[in-house]
Backbone as JSON, one array per atom type, in Angstrom:
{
  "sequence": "XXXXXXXXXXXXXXXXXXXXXXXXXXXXXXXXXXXXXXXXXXXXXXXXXXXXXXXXXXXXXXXXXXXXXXXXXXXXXXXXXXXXXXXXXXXXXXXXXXXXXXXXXXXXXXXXXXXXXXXXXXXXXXXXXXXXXXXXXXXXXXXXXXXXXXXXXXXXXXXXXXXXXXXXXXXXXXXXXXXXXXXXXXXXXXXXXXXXXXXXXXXXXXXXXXXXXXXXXXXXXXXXXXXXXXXXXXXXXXXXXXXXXXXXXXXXXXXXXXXXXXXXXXXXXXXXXXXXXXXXX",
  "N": [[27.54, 14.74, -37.74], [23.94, 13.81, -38.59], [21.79, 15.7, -39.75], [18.95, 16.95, -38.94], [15.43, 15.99, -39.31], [13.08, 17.39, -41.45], [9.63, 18.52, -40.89], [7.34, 19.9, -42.86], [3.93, 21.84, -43.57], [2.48, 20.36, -41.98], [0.57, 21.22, -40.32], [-2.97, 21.25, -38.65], [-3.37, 19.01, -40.2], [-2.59, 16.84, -38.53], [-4.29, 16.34, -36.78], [-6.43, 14.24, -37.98], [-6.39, 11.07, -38.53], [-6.05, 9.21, -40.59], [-5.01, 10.79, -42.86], [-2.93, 12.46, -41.56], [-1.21, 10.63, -40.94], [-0.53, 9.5, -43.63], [0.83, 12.21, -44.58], [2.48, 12.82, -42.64], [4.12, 10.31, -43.12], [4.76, 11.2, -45.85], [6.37, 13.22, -45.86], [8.92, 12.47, -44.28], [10.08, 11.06, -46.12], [10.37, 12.58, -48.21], [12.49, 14.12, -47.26], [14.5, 13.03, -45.51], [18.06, 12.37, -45.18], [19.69, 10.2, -46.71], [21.42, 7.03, -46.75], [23.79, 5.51, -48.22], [25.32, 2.35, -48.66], [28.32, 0.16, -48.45], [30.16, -2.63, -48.27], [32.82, -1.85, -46.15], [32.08, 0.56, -45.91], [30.61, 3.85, -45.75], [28.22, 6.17, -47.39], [26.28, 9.62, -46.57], [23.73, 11.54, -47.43], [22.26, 14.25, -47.46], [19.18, 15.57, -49.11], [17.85, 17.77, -49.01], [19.38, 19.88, -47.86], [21.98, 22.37, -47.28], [23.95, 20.15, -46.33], [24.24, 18.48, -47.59], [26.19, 15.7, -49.1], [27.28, 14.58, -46.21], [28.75, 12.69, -44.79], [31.54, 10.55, -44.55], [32.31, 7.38, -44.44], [34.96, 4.99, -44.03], [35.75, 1.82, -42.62], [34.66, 2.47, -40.71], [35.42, 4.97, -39.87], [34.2, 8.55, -39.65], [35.36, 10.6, -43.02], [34.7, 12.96, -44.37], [32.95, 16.63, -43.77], [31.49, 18.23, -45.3], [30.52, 17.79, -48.84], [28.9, 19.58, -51.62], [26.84, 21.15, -53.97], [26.74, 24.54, -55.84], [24.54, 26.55, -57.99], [24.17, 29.11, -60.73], [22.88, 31.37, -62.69], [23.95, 32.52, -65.92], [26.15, 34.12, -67.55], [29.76, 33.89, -66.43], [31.16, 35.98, -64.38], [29.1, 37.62, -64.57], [26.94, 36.75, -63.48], [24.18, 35.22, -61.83], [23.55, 35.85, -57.99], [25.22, 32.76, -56.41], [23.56, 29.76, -55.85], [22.59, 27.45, -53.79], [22.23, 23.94, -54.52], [19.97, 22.57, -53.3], [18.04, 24.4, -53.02], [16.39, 24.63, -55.16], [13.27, 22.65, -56.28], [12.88, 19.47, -55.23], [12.68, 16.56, -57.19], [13.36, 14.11, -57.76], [14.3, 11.19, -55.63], [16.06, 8.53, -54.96], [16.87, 5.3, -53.64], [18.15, 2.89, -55.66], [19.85, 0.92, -55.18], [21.03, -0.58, -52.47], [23.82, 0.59, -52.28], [24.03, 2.91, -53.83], [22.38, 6.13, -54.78], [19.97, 8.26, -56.85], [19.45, 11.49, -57.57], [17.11, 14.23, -58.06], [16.74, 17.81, -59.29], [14.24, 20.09, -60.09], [14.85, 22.93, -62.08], [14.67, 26.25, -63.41], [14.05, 26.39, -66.48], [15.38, 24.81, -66.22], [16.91, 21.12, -66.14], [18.19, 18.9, -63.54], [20.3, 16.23, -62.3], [21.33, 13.89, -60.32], [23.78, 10.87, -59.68], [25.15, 8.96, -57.51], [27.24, 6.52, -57.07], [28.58, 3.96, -54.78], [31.1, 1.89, -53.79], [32.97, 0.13, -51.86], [35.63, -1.11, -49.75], [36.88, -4.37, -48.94], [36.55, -5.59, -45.42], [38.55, -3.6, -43.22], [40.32, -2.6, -45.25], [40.24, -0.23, -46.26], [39.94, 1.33, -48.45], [37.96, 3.48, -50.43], [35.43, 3.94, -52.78], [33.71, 6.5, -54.9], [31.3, 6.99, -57.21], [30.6, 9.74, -59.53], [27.83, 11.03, -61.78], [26.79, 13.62, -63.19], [23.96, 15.77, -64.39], [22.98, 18.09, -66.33], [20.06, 19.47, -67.36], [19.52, 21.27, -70.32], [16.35, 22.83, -70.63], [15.27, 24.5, -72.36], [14.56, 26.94, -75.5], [16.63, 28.27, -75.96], [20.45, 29.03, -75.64], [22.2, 27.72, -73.13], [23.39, 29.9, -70.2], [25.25, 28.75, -67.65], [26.52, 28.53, -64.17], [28.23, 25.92, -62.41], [28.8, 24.83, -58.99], [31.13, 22.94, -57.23], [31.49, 22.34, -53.57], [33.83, 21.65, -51.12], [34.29, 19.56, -48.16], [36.51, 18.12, -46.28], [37.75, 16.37, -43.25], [39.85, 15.07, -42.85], [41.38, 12.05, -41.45], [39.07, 12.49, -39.65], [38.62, 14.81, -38.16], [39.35, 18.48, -38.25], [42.36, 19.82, -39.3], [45.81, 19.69, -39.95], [45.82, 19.73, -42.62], [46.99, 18.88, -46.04], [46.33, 20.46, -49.32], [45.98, 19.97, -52.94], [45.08, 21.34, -55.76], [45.11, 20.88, -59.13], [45.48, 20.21, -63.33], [44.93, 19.66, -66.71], [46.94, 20.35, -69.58], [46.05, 22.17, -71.17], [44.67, 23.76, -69.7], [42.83, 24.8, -66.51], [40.84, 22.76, -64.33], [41.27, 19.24, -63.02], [41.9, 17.5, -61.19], [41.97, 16.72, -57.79], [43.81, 16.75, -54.84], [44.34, 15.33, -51.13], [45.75, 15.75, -48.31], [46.32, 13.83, -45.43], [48.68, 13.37, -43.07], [49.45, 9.72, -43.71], [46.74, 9.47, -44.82], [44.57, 9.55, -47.36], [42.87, 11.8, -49.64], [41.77, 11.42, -53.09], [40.34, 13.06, -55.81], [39.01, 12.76, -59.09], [37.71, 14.39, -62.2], [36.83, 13.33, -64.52], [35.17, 14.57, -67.02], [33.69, 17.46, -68.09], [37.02, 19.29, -67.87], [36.92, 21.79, -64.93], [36.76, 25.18, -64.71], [37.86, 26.88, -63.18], [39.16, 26.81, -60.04], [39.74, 26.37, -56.01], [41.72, 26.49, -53.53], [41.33, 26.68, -50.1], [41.14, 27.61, -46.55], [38.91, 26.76, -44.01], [35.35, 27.86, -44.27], [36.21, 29.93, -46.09], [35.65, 30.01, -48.91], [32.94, 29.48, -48.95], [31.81, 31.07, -47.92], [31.73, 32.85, -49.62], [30.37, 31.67, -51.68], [27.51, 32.09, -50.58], [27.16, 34.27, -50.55], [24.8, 35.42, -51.35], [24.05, 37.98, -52.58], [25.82, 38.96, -55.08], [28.48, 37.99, -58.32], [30.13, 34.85, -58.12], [33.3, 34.43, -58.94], [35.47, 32.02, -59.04], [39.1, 31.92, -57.44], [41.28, 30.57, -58.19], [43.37, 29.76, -56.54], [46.14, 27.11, -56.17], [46.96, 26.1, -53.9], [46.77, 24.93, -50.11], [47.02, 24.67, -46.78], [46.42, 23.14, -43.57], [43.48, 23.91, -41.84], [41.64, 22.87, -44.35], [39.53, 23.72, -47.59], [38.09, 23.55, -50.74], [36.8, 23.92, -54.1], [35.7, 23.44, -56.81], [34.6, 25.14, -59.88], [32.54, 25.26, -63.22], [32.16, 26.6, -65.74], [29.28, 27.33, -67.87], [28.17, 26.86, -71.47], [25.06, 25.51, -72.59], [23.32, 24.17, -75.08], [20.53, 24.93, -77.19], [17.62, 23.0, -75.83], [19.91, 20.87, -75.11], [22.65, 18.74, -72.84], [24.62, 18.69, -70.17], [27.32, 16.58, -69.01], [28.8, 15.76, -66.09], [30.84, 14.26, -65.12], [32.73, 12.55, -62.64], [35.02, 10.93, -59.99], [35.91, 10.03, -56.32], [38.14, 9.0, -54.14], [38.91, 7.25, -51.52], [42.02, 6.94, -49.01], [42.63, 5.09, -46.55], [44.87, 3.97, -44.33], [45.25, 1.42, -42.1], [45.55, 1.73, -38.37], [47.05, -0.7, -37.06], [48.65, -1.15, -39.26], [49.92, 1.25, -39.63], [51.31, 1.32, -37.79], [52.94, -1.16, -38.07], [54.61, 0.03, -39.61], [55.74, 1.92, -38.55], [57.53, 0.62, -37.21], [59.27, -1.18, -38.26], [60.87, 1.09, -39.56], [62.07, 1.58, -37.36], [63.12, -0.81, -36.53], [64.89, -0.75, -38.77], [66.54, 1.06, -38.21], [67.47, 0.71, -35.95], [69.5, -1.27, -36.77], [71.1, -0.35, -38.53], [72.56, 1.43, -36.93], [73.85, -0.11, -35.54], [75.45, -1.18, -37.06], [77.18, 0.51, -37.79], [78.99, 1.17, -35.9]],
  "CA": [[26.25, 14.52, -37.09], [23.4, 13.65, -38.87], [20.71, 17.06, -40.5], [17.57, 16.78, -38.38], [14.06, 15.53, -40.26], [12.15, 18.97, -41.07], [8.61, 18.28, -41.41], [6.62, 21.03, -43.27], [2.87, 21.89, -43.91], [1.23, 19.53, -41.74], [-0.9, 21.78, -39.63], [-4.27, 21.25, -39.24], [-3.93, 17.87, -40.57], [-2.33, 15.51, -38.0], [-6.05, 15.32, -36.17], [-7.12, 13.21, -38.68], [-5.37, 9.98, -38.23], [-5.4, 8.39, -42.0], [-4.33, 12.07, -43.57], [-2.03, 13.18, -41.32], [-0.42, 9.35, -40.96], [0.47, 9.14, -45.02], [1.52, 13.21, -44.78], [3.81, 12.55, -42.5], [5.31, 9.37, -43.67], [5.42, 11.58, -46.88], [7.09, 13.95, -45.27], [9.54, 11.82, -44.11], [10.59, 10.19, -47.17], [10.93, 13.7, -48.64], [13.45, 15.18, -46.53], [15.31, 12.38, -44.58], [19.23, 11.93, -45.32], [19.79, 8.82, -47.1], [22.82, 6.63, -46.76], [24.21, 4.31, -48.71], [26.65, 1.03, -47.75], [28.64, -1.12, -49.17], [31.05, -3.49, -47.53], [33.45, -1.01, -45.49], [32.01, 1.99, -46.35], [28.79, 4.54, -45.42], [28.12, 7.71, -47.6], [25.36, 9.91, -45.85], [23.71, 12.64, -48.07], [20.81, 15.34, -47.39], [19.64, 16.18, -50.47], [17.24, 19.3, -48.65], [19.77, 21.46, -47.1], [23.27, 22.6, -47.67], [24.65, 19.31, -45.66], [24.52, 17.76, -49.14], [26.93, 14.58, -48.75], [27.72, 15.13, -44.75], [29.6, 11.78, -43.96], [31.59, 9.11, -45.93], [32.65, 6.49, -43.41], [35.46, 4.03, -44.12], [36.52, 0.87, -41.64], [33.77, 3.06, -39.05], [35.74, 6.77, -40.06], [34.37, 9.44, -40.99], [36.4, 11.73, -43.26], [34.23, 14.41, -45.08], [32.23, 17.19, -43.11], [30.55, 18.69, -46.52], [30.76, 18.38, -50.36], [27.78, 19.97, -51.87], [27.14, 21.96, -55.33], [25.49, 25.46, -55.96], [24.51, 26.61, -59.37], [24.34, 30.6, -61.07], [22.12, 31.67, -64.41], [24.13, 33.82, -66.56], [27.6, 34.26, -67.95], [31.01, 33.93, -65.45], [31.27, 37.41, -63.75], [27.75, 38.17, -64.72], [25.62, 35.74, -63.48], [22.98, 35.67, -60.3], [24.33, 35.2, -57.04], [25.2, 31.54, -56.45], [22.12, 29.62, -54.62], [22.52, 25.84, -53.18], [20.85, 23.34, -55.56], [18.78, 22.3, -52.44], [16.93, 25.57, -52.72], [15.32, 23.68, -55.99], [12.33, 21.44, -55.87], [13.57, 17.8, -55.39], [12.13, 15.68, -58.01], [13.97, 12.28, -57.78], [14.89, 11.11, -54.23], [15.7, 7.25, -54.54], [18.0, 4.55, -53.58], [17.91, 1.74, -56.73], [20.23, -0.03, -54.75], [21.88, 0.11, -50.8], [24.99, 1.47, -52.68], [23.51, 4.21, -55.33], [21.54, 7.01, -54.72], [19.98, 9.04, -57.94], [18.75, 12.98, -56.78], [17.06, 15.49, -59.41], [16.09, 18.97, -59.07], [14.0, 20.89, -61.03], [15.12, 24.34, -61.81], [14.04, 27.34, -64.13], [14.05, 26.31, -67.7], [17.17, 23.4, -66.63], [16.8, 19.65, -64.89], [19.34, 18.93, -62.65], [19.86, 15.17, -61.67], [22.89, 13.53, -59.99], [24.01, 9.84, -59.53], [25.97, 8.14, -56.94], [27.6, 5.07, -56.68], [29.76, 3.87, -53.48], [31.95, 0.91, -54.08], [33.8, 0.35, -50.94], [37.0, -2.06, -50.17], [36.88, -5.33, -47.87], [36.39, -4.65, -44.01], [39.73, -3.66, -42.97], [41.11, -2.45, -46.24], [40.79, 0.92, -45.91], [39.52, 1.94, -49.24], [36.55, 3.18, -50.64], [35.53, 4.85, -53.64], [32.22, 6.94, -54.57], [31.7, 7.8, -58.6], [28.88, 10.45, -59.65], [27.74, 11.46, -62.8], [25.76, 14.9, -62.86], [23.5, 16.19, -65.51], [22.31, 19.76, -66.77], [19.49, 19.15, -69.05], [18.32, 22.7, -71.0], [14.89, 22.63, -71.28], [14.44, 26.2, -73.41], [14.65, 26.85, -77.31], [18.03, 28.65, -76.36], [21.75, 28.43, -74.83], [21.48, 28.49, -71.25], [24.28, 29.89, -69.8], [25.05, 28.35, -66.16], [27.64, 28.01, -63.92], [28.1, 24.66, -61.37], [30.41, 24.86, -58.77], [31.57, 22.17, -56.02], [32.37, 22.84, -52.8], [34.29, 19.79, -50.12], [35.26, 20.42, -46.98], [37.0, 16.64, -46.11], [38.75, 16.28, -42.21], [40.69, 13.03, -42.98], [41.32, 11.34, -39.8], [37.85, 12.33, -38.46], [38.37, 16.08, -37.62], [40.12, 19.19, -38.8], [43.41, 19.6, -38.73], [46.84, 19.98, -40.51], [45.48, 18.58, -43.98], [47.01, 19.56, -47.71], [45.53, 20.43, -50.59], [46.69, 20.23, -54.17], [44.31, 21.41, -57.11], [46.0, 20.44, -60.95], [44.86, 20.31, -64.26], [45.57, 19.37, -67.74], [48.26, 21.42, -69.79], [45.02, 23.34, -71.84], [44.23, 24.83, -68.98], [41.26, 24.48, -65.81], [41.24, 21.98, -63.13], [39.99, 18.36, -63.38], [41.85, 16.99, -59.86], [42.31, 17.62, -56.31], [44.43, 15.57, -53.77], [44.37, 15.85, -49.72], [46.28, 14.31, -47.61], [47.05, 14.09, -43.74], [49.79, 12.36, -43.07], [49.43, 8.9, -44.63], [45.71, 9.28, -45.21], [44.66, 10.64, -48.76], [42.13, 11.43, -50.84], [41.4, 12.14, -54.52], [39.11, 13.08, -56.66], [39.49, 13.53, -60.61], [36.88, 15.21, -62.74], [36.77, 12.63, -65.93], [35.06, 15.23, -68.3], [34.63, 18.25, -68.6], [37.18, 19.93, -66.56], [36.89, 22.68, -64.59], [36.94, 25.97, -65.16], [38.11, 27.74, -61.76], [38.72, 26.05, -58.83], [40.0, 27.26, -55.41], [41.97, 25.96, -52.47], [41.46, 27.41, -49.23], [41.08, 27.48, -45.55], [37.48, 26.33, -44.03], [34.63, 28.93, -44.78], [36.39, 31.04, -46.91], [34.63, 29.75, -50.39], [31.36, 28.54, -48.46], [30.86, 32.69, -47.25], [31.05, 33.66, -50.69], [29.49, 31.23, -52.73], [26.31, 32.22, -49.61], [26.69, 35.56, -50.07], [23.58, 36.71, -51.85], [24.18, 39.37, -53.79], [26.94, 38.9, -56.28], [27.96, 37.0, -58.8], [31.24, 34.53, -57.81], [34.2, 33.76, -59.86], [36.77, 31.09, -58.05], [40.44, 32.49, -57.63], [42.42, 29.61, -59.07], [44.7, 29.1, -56.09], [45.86, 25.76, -56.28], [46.97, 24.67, -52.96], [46.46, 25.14, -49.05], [47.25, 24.11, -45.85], [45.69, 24.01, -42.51], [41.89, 23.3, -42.19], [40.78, 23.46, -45.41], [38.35, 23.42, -48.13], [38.63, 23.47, -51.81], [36.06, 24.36, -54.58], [35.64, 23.55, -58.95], [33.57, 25.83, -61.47], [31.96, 25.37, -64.44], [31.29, 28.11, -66.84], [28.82, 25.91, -69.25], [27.13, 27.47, -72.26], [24.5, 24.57, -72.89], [22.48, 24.4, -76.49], [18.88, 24.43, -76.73], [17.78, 21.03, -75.52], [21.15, 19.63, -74.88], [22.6, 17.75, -72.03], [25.73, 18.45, -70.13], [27.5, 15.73, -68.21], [30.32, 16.03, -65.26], [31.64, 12.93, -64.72], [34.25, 12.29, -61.46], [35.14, 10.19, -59.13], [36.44, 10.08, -55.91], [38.8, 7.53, -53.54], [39.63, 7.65, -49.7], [42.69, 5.42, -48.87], [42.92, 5.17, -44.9], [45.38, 3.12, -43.84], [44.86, 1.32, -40.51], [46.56, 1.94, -37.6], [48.34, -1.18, -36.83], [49.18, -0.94, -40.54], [51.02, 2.07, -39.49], [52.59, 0.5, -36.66], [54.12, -2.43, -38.41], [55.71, 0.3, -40.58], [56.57, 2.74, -37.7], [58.6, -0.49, -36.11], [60.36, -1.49, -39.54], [61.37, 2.03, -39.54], [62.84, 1.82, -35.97], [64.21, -1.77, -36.64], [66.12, -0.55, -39.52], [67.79, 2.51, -38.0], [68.87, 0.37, -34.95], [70.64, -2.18, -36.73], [71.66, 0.75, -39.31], [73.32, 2.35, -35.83], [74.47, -1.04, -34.44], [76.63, -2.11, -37.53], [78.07, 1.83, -38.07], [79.66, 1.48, -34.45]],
  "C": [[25.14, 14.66, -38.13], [22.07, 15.05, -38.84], [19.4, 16.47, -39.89], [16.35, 16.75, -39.6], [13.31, 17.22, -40.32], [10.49, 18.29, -41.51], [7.71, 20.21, -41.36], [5.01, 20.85, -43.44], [1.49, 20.88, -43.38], [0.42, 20.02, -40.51], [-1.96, 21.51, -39.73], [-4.51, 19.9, -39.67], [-3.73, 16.48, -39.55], [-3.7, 15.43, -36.67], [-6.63, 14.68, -36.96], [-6.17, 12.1, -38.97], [-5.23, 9.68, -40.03], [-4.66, 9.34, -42.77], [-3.81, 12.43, -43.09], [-0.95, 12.19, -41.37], [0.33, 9.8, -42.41], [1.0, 10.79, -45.25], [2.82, 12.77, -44.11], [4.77, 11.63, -42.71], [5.64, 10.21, -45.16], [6.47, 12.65, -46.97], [8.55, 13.68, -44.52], [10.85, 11.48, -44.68], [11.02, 11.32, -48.0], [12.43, 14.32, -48.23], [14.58, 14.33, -45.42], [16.53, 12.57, -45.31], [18.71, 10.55, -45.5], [21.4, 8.22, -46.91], [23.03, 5.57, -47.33], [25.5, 3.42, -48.22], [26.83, -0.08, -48.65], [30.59, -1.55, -48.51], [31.7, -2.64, -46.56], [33.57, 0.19, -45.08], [30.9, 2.38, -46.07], [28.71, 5.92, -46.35], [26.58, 8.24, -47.22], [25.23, 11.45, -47.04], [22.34, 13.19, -47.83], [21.16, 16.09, -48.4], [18.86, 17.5, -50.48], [17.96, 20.17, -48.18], [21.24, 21.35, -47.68], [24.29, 21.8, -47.06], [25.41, 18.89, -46.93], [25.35, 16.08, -48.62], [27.65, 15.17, -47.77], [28.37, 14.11, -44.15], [29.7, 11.07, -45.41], [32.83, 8.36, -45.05], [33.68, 5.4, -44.3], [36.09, 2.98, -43.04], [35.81, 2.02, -40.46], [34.34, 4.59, -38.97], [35.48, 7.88, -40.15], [35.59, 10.71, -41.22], [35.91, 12.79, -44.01], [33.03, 15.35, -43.94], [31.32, 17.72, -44.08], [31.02, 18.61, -47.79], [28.89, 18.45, -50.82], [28.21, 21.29, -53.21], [25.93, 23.48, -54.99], [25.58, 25.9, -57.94], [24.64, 28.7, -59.12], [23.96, 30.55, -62.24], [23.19, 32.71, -64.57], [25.98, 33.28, -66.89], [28.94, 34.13, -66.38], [31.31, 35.52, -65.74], [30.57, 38.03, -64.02], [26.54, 37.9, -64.54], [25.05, 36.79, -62.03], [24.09, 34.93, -59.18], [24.3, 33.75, -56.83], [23.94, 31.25, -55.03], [22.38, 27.46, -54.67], [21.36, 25.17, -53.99], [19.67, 22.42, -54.67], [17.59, 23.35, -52.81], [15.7, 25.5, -54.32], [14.25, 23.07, -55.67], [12.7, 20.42, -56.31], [12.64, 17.5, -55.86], [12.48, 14.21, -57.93], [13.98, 12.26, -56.28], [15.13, 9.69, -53.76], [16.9, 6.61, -54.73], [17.73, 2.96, -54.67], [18.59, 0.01, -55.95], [21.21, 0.23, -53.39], [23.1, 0.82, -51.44], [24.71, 2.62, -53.7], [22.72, 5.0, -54.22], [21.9, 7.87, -56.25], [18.87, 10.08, -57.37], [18.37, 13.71, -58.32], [16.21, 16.49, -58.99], [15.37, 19.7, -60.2], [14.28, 22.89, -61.1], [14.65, 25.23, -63.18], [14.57, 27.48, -65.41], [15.62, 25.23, -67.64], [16.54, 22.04, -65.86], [18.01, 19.36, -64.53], [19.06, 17.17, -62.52], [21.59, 14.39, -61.59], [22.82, 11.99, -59.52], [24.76, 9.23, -58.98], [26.17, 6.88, -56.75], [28.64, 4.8, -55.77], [30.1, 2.24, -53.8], [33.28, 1.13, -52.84], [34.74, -1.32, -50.84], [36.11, -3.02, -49.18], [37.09, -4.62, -46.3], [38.22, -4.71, -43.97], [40.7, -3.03, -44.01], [41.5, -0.76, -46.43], [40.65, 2.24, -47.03], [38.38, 2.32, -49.29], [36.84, 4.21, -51.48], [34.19, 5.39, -54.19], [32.44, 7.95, -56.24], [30.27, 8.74, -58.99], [28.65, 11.04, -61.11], [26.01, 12.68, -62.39], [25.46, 15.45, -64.39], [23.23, 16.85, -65.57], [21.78, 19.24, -67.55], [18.88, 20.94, -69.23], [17.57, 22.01, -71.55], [14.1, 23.66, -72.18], [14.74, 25.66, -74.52], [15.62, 27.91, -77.0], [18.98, 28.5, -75.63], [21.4, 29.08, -73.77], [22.88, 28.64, -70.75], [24.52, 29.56, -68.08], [26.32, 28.07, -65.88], [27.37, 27.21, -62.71], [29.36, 25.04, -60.79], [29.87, 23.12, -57.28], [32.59, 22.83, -55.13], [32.66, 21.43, -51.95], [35.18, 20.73, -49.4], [35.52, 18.78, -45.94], [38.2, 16.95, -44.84], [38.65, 14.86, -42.61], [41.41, 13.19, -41.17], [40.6, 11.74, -39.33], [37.97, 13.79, -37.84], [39.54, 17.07, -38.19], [40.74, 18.94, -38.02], [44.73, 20.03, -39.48], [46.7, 19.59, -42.12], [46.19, 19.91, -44.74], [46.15, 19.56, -48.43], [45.92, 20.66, -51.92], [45.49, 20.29, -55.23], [45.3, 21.27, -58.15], [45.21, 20.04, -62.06], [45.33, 19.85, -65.33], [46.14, 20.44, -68.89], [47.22, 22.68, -70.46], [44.36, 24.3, -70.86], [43.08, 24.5, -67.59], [41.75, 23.25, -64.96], [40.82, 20.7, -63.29], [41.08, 17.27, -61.92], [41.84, 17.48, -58.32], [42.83, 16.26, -55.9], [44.81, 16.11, -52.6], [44.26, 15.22, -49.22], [46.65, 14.87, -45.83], [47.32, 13.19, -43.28], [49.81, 10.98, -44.1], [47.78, 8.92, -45.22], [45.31, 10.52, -46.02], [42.76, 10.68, -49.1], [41.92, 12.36, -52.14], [40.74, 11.6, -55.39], [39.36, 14.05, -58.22], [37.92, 13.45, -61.43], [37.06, 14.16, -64.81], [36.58, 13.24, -67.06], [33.35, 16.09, -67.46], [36.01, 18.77, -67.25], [36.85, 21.07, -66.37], [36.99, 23.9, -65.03], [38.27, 26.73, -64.51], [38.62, 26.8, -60.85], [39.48, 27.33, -57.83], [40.12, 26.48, -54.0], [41.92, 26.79, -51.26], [41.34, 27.0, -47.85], [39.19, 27.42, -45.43], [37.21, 27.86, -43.83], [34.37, 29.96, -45.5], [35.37, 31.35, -48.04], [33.32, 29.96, -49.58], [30.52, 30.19, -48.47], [30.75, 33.25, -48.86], [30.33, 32.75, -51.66], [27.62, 31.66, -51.77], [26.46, 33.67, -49.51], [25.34, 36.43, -50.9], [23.17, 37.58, -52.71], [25.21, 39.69, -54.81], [27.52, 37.68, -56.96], [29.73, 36.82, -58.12], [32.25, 34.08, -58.84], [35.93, 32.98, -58.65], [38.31, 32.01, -57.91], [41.62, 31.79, -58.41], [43.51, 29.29, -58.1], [44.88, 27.69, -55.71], [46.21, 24.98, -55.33], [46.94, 25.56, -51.37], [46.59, 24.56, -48.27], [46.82, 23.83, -44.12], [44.32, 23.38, -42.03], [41.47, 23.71, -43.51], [40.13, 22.67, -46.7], [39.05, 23.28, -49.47], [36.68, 23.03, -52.27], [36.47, 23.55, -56.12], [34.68, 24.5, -59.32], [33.32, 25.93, -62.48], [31.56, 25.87, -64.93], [30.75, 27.19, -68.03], [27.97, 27.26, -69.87], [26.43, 26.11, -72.84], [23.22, 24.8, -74.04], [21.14, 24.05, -76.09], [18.55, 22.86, -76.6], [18.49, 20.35, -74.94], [21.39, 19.72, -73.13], [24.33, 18.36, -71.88], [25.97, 17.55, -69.21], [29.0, 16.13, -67.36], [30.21, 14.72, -64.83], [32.9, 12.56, -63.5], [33.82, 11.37, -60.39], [36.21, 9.76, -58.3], [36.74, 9.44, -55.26], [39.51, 8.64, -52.37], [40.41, 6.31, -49.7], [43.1, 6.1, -47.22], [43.53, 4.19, -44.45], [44.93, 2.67, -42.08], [45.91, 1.49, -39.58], [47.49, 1.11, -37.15], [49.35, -1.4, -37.96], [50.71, -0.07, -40.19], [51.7, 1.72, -38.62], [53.42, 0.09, -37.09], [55.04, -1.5, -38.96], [56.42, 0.92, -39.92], [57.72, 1.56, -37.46], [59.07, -0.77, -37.19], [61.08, -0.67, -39.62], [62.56, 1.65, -38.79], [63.8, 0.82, -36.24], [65.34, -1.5, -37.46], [67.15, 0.51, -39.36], [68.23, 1.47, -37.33], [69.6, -0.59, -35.52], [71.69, -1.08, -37.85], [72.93, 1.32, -38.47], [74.37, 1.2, -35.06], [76.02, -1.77, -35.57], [77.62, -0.44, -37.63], [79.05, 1.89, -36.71], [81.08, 0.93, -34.92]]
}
């Protein structure tokens, strides 16, 4: 369901028709959910609250309930409590093209700014795929130590339920995929560069209560798989040079087969046991 419009600060002004008119259309344009579309596909993202990307529709589906990032100043197991990169001041907020959206936050001596692109299959096909490139820029004269995490909390087939989860990594160590599946319908998402630090498979709310808890700093657990309703997390322990620029690169794919899809195959199944059963007699 779609993050209600908040309109802020316009007391006092909507009795004056021309100044309260362009507040609130600015007000509007600030804080709406945007969605992007392309051929088979819808991704829906509020970039003011902790919805973050709250739908991603394939063939009319949806299959994600939340993926959304929070950040942390300071070293891994010494930082500030983790805080939702909504709780920034949005600086960017624009769609270049019905399938993109590019978001940037400004934050306390860093710029934040993230890039989506949705590339979805033919109607009927059942794909769709959604690539993002995310930036840390340090803006001090020294290393900024920060940690990024992602959190996704994805009901495939349209509502929790019995879903897997597999986190994996490359042999040096840290996480750079995830894959989650229920029954024939998958999805995964690999982490191009850097990978991970942490990650953390779990049941819904587990991560979400502590990356929202406030007062301490978080370090992921590393377990790599789960079953059930559940969620699943990455973390990035970055030490970033004065000036410099880090980039996370990934990109992720929903394959939803359709249902008479699965039919034809249920009944191939069936056909081939009974003649399987009819010549064994």
């Amino acid at each position: 369901m779609r993050s209600p419009i908040h309109l802020v600060g316009l007391k006092h002004v909507v009795s004056r028709p021309g100044l309260g008119a362009l507040l609130l259309s600015l007000a509007l344009v600030q804080t709406k959910a945007q969605v992007m579309t392309d051929q088979n596909s819808t991704a829906s993202v509020h970039p003011a609250n902790q919805s973050g990307m709250f739908s991603w529709t394939v063939d009319g589906g949806n299959q994600l309930q939340q993926q959304w990032f929070w950040y942390a100043l300071g070293p891994r197991g010494g930082s500030t409590p983790p805080a939702s990169i909504d709780t920034l001041p949005l600086t960017q907020d624009a769609q270049p093209t019905p399938n993109t959206l590019n978001l940037g936050y400004q934050g306390n001596g860093f710029l934040l700014t993230i890039g989506y692109t949705l590339t979805g299959g033919a109607p009927g096909s059942g794909v769709s795929d959604i690539g993002e490139s995310i930036r840390i820029q340090n803006q001090t004269g020294n290393t900024l130590p920060i940690i990024f995490y992602q959190y996704s909390d994805f009901d495939l087939n349209g509502a929790p339920g019995t879903d897997t989860i597999t986190l994996s990594g490359p042999p040096r160590g840290g996480f750079n995929d995830a894959f989650q599946t229920h029954g024939p319908i998958s999805m995964s998402e690999t982490v191009v560069t850097p990978p991970a630090n942490e990650g953390e498979a779990a049941t819904e709310f587990s991560t979400l209560a502590k990356l929202n808890n406030g007062s301490a700093p978080v370090v992921l657990n590393n377990n790599a798989t789960a079953s059930g309703n559940v969620t699943w997390a990455f973390e990035w322990d970055l030490n970033i040079a004065p000036g410099g620029t880090v980039l996370i690169s990934k990109d992720k794919n929903l394959q939803v087969p359709e249902p008479s899809a699965l039919a034809l195959v249920g009944l191939g199944i069936l056909g081939l046991a009974l003649r399987r059963g009819r010549f064994s007699k």
